[in-house]
C-alpha positions in Angstrom: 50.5 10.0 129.5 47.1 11.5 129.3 44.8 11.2 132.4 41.2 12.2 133.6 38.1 11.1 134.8 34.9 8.3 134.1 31.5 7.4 135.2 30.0 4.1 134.2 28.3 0.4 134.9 29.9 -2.6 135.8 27.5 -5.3 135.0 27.5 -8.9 135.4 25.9 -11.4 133.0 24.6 -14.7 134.9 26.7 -17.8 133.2 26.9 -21.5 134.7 29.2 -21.2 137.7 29.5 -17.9 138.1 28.1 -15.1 140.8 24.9 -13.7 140.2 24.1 -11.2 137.8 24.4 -7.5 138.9 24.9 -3.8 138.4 27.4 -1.4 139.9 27.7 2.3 139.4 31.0 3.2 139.0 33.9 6.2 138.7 37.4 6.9 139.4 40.2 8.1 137.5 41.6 7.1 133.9 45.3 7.4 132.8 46.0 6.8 129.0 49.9 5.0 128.9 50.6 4.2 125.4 48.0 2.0 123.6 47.1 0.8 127.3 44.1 2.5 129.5 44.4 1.9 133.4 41.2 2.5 135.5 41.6 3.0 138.5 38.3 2.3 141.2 38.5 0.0 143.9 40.4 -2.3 141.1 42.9 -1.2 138.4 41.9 -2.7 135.5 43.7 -2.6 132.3 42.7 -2.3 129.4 44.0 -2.5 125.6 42.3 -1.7 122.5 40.2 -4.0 120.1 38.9 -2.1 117.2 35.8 0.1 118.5 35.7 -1.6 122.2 38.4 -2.1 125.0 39.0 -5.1 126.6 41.0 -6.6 129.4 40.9 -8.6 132.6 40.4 -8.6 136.0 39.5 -10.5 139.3 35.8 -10.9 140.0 35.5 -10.2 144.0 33.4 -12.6 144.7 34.7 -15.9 143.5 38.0 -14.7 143.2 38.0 -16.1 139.7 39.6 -14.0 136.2 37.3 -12.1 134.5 37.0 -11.1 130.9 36.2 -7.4 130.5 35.1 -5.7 126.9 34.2 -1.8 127.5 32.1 -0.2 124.6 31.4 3.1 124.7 27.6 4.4 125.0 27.1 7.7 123.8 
């Protein structure tokens, strides 16, 4: 298990029937378990590898409704 830190963007794309688009700074901690990447914020979201990006899913707090997430990394 390998473990450290991250800084990034959530962002939010505007579709039918979803909340309104947005951007979040975020950070927190990261812990590498397997082929499996945990970050941990105000949510633990978990993510698995998909060629070059990581993707995963997680709760949207406003709606309450399952999100897909796809992480790429931006050098």
């Amino acid at each position: 298990m390998r473990g450290g830190t991250y800084a990034g963007t959530w962002s939010n794309r505007q579709v039918a029937g979803s909340t309104r688009a947005s951007r979040t700074d975020i950070a927190g901690t990261v812990v590498v378990k397997g082929k499996r990447v945990i970050l941990g914020d105000r949510r633990d979201l978990i993510l698995t590898p998909a060629g070059d990006m990581l993707h995963g899913l997680t709760i949207d707090p406003g709606n309450h409704r399952a999100l897909a997430a796809y992480l790429e990394r931006v050098p």
